[in-house]
matplotlib code that plots the C-alpha trace (Angstrom):
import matplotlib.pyplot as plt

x = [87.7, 86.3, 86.9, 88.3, 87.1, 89.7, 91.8, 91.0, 92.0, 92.2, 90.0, 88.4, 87.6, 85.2, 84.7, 82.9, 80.1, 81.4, 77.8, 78.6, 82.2, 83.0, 86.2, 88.5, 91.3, 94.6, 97.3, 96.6, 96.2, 92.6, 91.2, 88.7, 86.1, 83.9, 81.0, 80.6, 83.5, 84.1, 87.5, 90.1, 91.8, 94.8, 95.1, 98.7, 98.4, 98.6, 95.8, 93.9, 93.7, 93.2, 90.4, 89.0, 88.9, 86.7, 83.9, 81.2, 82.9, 84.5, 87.9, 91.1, 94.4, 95.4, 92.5, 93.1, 96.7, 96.3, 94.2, 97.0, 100.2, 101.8, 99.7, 103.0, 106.3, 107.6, 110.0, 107.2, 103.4, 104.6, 105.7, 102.5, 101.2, 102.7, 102.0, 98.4, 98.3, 100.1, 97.3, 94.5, 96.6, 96.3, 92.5, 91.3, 92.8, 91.4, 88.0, 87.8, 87.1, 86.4, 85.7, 83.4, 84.1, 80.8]
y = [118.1, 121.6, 123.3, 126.9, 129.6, 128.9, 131.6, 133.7, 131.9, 128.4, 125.7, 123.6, 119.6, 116.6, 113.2, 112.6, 110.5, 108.5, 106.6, 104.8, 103.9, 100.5, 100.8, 97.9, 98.7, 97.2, 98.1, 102.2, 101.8, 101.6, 100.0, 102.2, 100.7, 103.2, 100.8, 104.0, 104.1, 100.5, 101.6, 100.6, 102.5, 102.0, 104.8, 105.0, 105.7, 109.6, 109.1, 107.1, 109.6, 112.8, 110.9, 109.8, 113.7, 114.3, 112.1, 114.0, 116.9, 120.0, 120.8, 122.5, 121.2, 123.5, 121.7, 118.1, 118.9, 120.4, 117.0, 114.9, 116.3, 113.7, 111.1, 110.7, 111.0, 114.3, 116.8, 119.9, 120.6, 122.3, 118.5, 117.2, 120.0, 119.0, 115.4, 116.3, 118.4, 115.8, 113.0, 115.6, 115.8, 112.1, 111.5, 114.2, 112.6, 109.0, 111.4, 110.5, 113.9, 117.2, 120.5, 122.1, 125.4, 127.6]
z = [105.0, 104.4, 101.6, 101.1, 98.7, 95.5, 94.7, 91.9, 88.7, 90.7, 89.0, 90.8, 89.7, 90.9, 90.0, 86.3, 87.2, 90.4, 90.6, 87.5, 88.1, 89.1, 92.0, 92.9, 95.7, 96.5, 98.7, 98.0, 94.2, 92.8, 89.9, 88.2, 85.4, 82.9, 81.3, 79.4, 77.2, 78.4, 79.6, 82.9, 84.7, 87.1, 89.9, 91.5, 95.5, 95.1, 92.1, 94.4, 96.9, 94.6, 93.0, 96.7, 97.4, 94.5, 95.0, 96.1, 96.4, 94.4, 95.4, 93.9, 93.6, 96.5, 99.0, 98.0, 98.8, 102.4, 102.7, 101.6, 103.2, 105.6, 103.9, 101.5, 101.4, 100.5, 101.5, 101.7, 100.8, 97.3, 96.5, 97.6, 95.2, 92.2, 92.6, 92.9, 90.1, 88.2, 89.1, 88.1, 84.9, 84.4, 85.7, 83.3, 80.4, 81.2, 81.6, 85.5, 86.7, 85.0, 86.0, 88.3, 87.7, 87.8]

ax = plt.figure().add_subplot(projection="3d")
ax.plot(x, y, z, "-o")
ax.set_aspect("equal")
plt.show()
């Protein structure tokens, strides 16, 4: 996926230390352990995905979501943007990504 210049005010997100993350997958949902904090992590499919994108990469919510629409089911790409946004919600706060902005 190539990645487009974020529009002004768009933050942009990767993964918070991928090499030291232990990953588990099953039927679209990944298991995620931290040794750091010692903590596990279940990733819905859409989570799964978002967090996928991030690995190695930066992205915004806006890239990771041209990625993903007509991987799920949803009516248009603005759905597919709001459950991305939703998953970064919820991977920041279990400390799974953070932000890349410069």
């Amino acid at each position: 996926m190539t990645s487009m210049p974020p529009e002004p005010g768009e933050s942009l997100w990767c993964a918070a230390r991928p090499a030291e993350l232990e990953l588990r997958r099953w039927d679209g949902e990944t298991v995620v352990y931290d040794p750091l904090p010692g903590s596990t992590h279940l990733l819905d499919p859409v989570a799964s995905a978002v967090f996928d994108c991030l690995i190695g990469h930066d992205r915004s919510a806006r890239d990771i979501a041209i990625a993903l629409t007509g991987e799920f089911e949803a009516d248009a790409e603005e759905d597919v943007l709001e459950a991305v946004q939703a998953a970064l919600a919820r991977l920041r706060a279990a400390d799974l990504i953070r932000s890349a902005d410069p």
